[in-house]
C-alpha positions as CSV (number, residue, x, y, z in Angstrom):
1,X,89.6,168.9,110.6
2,X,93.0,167.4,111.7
3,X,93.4,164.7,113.9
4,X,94.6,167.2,116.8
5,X,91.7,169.0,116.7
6,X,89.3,166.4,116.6
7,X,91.3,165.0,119.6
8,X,90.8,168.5,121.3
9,X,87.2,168.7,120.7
10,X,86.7,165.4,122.5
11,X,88.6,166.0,125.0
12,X,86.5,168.9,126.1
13,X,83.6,166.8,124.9
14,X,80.6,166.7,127.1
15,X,81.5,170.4,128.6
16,X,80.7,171.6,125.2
17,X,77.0,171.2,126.3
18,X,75.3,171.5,129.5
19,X,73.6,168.6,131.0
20,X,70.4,170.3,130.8
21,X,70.5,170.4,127.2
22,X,71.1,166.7,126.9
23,X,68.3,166.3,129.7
24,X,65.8,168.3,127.8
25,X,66.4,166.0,124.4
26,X,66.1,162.9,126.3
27,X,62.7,163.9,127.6
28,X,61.8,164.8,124.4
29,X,62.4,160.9,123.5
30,X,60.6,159.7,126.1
31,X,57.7,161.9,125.1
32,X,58.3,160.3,121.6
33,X,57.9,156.8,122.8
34,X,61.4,155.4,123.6
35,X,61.4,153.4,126.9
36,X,64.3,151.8,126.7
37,X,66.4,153.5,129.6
38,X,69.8,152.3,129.1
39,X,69.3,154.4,125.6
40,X,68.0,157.1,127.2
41,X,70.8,156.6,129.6
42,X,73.6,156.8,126.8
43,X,72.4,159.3,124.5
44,X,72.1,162.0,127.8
45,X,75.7,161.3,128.3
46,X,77.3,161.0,124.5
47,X,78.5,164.6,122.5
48,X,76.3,164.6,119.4
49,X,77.5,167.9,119.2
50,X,81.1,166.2,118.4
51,X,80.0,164.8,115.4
52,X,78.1,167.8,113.7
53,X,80.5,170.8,112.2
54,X,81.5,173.4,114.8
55,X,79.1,176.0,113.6
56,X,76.3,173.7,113.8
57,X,77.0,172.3,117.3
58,X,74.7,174.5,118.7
59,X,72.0,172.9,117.2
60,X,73.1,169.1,118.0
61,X,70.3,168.3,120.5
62,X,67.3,169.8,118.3
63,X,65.0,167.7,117.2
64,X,66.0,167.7,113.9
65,X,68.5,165.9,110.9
66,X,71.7,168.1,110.1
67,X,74.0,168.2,107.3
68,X,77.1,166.0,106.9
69,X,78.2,167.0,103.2
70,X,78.0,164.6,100.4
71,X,74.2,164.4,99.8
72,X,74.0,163.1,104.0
73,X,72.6,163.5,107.0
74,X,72.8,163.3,110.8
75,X,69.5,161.8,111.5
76,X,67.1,163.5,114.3
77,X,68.4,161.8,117.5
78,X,64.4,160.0,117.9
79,X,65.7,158.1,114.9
80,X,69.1,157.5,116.6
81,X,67.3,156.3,119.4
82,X,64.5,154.3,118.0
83,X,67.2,152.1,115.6
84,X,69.2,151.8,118.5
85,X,66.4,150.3,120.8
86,X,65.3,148.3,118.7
87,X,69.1,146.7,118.0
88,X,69.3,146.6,121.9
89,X,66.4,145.1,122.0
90,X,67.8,141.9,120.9
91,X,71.0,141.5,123.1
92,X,73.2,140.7,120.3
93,X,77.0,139.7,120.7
94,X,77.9,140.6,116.6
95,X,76.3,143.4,115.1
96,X,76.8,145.4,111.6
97,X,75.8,149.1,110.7
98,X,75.4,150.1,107.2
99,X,76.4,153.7,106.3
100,X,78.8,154.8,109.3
101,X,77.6,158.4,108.3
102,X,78.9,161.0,111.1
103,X,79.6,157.9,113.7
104,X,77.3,158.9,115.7
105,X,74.9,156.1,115.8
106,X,78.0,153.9,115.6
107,X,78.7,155.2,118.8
108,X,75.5,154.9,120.8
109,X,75.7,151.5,119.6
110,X,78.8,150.7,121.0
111,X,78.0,151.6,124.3
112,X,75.1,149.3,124.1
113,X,76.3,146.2,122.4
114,X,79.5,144.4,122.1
115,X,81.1,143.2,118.8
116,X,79.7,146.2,116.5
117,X,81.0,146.7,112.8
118,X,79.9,149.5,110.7
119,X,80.6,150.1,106.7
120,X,80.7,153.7,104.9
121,X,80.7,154.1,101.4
122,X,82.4,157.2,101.5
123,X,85.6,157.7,102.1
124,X,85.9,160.8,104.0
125,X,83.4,160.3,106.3
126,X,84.9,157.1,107.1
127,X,87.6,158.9,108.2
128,X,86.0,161.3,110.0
129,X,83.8,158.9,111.5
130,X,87.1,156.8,112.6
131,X,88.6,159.9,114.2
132,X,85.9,160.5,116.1
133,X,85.3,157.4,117.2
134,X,88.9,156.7,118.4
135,X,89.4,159.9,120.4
136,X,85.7,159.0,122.7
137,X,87.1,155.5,122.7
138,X,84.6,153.7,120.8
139,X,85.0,150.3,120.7
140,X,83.9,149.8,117.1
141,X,85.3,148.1,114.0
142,X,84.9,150.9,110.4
143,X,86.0,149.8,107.1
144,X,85.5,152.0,103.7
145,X,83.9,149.7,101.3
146,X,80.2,149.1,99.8
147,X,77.4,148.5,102.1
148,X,75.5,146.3,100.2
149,X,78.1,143.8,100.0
150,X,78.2,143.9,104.3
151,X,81.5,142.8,105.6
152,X,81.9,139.2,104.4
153,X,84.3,138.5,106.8
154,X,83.8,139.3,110.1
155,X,80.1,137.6,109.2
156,X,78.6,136.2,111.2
157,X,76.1,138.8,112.5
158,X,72.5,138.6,115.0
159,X,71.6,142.2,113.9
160,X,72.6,144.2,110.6
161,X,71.2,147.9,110.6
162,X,70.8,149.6,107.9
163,X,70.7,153.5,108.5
164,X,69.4,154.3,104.3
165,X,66.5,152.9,102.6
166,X,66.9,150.3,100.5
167,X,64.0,148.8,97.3
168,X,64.8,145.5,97.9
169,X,66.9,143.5,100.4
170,X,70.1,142.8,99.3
171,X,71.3,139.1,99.1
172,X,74.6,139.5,100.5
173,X,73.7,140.9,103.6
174,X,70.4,138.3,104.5
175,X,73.4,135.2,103.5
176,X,75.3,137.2,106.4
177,X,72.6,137.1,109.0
178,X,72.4,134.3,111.8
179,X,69.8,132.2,112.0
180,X,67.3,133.8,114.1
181,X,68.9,137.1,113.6
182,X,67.3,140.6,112.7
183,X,67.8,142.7,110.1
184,X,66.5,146.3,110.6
185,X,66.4,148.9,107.7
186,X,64.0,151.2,106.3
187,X,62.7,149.9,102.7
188,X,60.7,151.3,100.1
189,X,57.5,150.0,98.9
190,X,56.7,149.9,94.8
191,X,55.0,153.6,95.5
192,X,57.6,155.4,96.9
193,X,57.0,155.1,100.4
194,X,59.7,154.2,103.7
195,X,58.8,152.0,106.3
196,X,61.2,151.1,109.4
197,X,60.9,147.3,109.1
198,X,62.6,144.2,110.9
199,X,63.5,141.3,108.8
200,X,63.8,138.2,110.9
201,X,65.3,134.9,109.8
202,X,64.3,131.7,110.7
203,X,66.3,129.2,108.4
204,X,65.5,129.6,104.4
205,X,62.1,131.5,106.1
206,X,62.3,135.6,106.3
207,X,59.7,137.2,108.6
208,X,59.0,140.5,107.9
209,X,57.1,143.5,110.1
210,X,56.7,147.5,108.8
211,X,57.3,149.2,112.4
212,X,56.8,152.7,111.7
213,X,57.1,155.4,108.2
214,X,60.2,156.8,107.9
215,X,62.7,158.9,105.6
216,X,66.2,157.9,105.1
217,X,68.6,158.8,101.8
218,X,69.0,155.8,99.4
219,X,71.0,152.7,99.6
220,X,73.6,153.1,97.5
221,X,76.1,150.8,95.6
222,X,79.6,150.7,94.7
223,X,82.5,153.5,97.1
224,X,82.7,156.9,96.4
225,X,85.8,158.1,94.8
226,X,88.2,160.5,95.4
227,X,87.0,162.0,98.8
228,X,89.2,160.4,100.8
């Protein structure tokens, strides 16, 4: 899509959508247990449609993951909502998103919290992510680059969210956390199983909690190449 036209499409943005519709899938979160009502608040008035292909903006506020291309997904907006809370949850002033995805959740995030940084492996939906981002005026930071390695220098960071499931926890990004900080991504356990879980550090200590069973694509290393 070319920058005009993503431009365009924002511009006409939340008219795309009636309120109702957006009313109807924030009552569905409530139902689903999210209580946090400035998430509630921000997800009723965001375009997810905006960040899904045209011909599949119709389906934006189901309750359900869509397709982004590349082996991705836009996750179902209770799993939007639920990371989001929980990042909230902890008033941070620096926070980092791993896999930028669609930029969706990058931007529900950045109308919650200052000082947010998100990382995408793959370099066209970094770009698109970035687009769409800067025409709803979003005030996050995007670079292309590998996830696992987090984003050494704008470190350091109270929450780091990972939105893919990851075996094990990668170094890199628990040397980036602040003491006292959270990390919150879904990991797999030795029989194949996810579990949403926060990671928080107290000095050399890591304290960890499973929150909930989830399913997320795979933490992968290294960029993708020549889809930019």
């Amino acid at each position: 899509m070319l920058a005009s036209d993503m431009t365009h499409r924002a511009r006409r943005g939340r008219g795309m959508t009636s309120q109702r519709t957006r009313d109807r899938m924030v009552e569905r979160l409530a139902d689903q247990g999210i209580v946090d009502e400035r998430v509630l608040a921000v997800m009723a008035e965001e375009p997810r449609h905006l960040f899904v292909d045209e011909a599949l903006a119709h389906r934006a506020y189901e309750d359900t993951s869509l397709p982004l291309g590349f082996g991705q997904t836009l996750s179902r907006p209770v799993t939007v909502a639920r990371m989001s809370e929980l990042v909230h949850r902890e008033a941070p002033g620096r926070v980092l998103e791993l896999g930028t995805g669609s930029g969706y959740q990058t931007l529900i995030l950045s109308r919650l919290v200052s000082g947010v940084h998100s990382v995408e492996r793959i370099p066209a939906l970094y770009q698109r992510a970035a687009r769409r981002l800067e025409s709803l005026g979003a005030p996050a930071r995007l670079r292309a680059a590998d996830g696992r390695r987090g984003w050494p220098g704008a470190a350091i960071f109270d929450v780091i969210l990972l939105t893919a499931c990851a075996s094990a926890l990668p170094s890199a990004l628990l040397e980036q956390l602040s003491d006292g900080g959270v990390l919150i991504a879904p990991l797999a356990t030795a029989d194949g199983e996810q579990w949403l879980t926060r990671v928080r550090r107290h000095g050399h200590t890591l304290e960890q909690q499973r929150l909930e069973p989830v399913r997320f694509v795979p933490l992968l290393e290294g960029v993708v190449q020549g889809t930019g």
